[in-house]
N, CA, C and O atoms as a Tinker XYZ file with bonds, in Angstrom:
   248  protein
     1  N     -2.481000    4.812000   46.304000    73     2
     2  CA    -2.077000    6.114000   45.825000    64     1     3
     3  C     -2.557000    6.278000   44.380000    63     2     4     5
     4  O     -2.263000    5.466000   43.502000    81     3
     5  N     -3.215000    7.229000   44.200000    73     3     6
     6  CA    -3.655000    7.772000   43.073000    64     5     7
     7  C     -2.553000    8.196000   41.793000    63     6     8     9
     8  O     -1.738000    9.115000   41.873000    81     7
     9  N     -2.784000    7.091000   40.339000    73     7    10
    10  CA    -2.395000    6.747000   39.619000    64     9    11
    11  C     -2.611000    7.652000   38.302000    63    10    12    13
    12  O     -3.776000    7.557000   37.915000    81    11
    13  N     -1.803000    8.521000   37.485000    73    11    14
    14  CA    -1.923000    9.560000   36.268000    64    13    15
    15  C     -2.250000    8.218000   35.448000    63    14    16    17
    16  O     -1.640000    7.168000   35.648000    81    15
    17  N     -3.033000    8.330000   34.729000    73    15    18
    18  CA    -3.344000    7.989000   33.335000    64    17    19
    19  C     -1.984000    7.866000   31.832000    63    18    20    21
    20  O     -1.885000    8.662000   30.898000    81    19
    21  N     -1.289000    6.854000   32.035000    73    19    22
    22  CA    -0.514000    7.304000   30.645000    64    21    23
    23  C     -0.799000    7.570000   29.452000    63    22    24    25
    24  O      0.117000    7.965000   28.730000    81    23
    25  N     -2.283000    7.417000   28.849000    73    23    26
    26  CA    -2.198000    7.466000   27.568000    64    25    27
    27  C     -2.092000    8.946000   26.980000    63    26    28    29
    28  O     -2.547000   10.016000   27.385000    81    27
    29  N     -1.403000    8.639000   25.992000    73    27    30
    30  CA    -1.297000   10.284000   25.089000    64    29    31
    31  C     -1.940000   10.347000   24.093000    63    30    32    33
    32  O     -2.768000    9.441000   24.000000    81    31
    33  N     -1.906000   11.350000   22.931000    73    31    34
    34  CA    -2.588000   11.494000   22.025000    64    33    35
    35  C     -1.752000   12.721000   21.516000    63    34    36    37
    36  O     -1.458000   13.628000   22.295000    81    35
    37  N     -1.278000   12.740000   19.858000    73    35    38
    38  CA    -0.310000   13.865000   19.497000    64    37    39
    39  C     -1.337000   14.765000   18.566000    63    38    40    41
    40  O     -2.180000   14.290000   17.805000    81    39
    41  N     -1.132000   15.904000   18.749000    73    39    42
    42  CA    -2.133000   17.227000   17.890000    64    41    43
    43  C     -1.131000   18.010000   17.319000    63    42    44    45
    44  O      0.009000   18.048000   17.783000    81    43
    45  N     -1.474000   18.608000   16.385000    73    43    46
    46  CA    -0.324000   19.546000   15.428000    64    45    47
    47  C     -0.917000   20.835000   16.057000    63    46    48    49
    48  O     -2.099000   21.044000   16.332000    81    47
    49  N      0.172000   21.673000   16.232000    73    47    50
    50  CA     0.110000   22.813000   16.570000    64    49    51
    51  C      0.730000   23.943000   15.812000    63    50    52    53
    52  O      1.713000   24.265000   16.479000    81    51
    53  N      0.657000   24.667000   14.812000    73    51    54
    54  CA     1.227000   25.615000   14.177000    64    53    55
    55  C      2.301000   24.908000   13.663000    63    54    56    57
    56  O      3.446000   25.338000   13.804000    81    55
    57  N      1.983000   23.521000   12.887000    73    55    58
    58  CA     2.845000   22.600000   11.900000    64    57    59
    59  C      3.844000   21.982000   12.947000    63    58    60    61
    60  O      4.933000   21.564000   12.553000    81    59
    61  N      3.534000   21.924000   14.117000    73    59    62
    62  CA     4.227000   21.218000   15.123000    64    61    63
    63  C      3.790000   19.983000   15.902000    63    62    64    65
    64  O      2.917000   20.549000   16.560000    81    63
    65  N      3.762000   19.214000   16.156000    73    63    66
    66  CA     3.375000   18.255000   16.924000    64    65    67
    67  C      3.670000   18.045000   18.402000    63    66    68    69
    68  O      4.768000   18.174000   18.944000    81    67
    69  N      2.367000   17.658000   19.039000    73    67    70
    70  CA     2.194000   18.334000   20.298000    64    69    71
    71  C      2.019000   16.719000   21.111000    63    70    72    73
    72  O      1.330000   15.830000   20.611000    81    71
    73  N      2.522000   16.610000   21.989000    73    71    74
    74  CA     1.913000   15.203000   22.671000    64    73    75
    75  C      1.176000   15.632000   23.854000    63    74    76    77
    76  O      1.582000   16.736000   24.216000    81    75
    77  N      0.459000   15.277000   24.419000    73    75    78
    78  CA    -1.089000   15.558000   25.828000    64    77    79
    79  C     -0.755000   14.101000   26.115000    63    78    80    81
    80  O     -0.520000   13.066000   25.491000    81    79
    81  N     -0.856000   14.549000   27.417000    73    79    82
    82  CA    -1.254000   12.923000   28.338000    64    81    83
    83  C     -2.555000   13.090000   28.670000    63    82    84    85
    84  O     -2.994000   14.236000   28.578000    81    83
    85  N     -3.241000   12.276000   29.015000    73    83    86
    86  CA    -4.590000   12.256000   29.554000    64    85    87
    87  C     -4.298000   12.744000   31.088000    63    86    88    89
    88  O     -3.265000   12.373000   31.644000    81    87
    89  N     -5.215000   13.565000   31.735000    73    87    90
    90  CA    -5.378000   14.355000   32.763000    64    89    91
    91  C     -5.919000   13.047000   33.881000    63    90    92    93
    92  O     -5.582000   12.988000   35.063000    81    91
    93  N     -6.453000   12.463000   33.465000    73    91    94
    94  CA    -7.385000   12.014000   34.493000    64    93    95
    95  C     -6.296000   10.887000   35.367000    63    94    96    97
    96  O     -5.238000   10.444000   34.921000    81    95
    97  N     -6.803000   10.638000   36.495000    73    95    98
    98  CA    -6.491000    9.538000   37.770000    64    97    99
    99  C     -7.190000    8.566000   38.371000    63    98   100   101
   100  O     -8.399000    8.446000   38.168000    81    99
   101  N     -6.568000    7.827000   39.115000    73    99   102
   102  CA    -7.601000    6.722000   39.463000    64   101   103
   103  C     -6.674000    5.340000   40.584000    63   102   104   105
   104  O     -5.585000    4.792000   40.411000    81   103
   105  N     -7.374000    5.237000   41.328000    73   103   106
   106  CA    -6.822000    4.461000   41.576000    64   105   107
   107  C     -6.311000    3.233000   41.134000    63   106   108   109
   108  O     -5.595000    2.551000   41.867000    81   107
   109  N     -6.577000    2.939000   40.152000    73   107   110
   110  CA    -5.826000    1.746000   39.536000    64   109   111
   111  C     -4.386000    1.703000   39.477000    63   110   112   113
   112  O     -3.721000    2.647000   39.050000    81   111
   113  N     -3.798000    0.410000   39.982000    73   111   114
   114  CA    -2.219000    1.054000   39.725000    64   113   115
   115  C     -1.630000    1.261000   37.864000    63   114   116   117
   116  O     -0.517000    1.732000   37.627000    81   115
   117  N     -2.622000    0.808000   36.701000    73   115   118
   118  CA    -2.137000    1.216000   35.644000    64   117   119
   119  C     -2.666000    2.659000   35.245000    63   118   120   121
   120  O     -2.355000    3.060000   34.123000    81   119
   121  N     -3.219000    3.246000   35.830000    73   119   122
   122  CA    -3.628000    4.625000   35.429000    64   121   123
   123  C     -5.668000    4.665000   35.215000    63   122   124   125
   124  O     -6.495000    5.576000   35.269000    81   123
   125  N     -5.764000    2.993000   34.940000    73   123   126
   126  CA    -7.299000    2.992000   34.015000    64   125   127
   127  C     -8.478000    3.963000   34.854000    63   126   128   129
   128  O     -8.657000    4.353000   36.008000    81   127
   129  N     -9.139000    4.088000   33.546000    73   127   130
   130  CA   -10.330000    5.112000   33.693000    64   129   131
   131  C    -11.483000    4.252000   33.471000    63   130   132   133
   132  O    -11.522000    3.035000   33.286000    81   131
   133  N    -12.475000    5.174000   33.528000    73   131   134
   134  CA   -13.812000    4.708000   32.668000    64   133   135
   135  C    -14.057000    5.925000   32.259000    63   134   136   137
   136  O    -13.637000    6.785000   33.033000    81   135
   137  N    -14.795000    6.462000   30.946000    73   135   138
   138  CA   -14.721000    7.231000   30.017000    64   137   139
   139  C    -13.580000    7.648000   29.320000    63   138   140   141
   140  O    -12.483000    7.362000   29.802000    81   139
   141  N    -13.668000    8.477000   27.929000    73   139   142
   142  CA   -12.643000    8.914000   27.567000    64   141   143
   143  C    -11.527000    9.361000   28.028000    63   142   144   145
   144  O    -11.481000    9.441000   29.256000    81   143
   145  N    -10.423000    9.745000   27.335000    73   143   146
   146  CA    -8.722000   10.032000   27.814000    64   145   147
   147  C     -9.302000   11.869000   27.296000    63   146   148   149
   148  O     -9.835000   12.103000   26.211000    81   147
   149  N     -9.175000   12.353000   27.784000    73   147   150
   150  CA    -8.823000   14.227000   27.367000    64   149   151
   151  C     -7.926000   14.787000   28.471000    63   150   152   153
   152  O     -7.597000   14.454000   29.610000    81   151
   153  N     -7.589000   16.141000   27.321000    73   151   154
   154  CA    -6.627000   17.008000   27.745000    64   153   155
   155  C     -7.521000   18.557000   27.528000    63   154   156   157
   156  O     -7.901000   19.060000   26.471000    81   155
   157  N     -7.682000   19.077000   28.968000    73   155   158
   158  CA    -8.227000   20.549000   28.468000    64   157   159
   159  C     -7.325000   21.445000   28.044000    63   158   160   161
   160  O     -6.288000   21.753000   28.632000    81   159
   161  N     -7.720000   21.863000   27.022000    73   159   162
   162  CA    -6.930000   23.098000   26.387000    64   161   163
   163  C     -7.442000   24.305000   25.973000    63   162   164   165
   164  O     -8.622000   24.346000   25.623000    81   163
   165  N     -6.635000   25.477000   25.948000    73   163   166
   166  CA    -7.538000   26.846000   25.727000    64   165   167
   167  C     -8.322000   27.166000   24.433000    63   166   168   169
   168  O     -8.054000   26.462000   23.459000    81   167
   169  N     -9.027000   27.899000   24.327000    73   167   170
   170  CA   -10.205000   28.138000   23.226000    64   169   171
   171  C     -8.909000   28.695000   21.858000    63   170   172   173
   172  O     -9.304000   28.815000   20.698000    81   171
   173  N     -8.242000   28.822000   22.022000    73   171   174
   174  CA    -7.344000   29.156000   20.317000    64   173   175
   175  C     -6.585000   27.840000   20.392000    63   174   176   177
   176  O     -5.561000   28.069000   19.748000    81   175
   177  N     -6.537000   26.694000   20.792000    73   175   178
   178  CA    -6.155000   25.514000   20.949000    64   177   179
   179  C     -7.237000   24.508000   20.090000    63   178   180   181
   180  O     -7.122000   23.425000   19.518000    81   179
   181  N     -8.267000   25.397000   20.303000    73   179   182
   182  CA    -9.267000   24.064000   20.008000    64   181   183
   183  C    -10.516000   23.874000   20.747000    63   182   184   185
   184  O    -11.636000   23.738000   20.253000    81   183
   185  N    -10.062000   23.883000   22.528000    73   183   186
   186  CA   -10.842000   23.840000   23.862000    64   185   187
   187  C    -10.596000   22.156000   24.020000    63   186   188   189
   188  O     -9.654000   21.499000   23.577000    81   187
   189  N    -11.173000   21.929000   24.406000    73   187   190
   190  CA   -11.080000   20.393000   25.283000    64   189   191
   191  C    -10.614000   19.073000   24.106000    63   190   192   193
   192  O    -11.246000   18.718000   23.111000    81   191
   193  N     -9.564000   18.644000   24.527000    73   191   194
   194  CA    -8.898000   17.237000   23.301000    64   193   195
   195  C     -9.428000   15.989000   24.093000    63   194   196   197
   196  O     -9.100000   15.780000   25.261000    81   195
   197  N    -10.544000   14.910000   23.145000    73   195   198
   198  CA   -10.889000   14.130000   23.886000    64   197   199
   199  C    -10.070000   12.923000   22.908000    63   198   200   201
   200  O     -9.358000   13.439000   22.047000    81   199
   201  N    -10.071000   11.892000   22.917000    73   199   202
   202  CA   -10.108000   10.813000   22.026000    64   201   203
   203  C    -10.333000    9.119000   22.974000    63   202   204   205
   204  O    -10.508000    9.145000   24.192000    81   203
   205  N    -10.309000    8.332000   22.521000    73   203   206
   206  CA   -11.546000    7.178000   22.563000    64   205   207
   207  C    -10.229000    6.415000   23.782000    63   206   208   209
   208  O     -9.004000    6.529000   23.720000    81   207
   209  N    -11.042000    5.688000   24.769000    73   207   210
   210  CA    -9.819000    4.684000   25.756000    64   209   211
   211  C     -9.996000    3.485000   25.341000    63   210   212   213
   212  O    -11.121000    3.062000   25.608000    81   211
   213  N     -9.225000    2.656000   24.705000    73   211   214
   214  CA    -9.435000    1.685000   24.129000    64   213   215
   215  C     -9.091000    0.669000   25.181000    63   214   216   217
   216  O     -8.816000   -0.451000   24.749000    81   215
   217  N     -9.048000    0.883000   26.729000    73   215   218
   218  CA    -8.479000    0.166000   27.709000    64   217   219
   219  C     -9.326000    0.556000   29.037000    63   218   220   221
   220  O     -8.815000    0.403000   30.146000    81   219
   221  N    -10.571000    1.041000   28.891000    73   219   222
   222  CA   -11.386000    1.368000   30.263000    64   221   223
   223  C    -11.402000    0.265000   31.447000    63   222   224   225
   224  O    -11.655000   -0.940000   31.462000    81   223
   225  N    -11.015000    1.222000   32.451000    73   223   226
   226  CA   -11.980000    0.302000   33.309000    64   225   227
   227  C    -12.835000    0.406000   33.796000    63   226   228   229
   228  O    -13.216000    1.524000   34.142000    81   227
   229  N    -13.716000   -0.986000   34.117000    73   227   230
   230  CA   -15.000000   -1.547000   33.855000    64   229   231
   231  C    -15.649000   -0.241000   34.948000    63   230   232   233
   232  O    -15.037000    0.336000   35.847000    81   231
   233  N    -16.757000   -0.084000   34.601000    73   231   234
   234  CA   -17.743000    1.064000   35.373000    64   233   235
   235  C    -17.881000    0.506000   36.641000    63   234   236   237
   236  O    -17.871000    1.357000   37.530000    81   235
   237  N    -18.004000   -0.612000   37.006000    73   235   238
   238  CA   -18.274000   -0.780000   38.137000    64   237   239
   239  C    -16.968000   -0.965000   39.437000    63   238   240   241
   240  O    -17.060000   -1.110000   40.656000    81   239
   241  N    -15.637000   -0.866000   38.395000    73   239   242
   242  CA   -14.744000   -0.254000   38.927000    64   241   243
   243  C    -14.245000    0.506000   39.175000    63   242   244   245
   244  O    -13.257000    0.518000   39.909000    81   243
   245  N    -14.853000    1.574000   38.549000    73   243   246
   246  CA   -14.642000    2.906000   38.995000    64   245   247
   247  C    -14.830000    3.412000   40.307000    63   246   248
   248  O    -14.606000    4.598000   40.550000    81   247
């Protein structure tokens, strides 16, 4: 069964702080990816929140 991604990442929003989970899935049972963690968001947001997975998994596990 297909596994959400936990990692988050917090963005200020109109002096507020915002937490995003990463969108992406996978079968891994810890959530892991290969490529970055992002959150799409609308164009007065910013548009797309990416930041770095310091925990990929390996490409050929994907």
């Amino acid at each position: 069964m297909p596994t959400r991604c936990p990692a988050t990442d917090t963005i200020q929003v109109d002096d507020t702080d915002l937490e995003l989970q990463c969108v992406e899935w996978s079968e891994d049972p810890d959530g892991r990816h290969a490529g970055d963690h992002h959150v799409p968001l609308s164009p007065a947001m910013g548009g797309e929140h990416t930041w770095p997975n310091t925990n990929p998994l390996p490409d050929d596990a994907a």
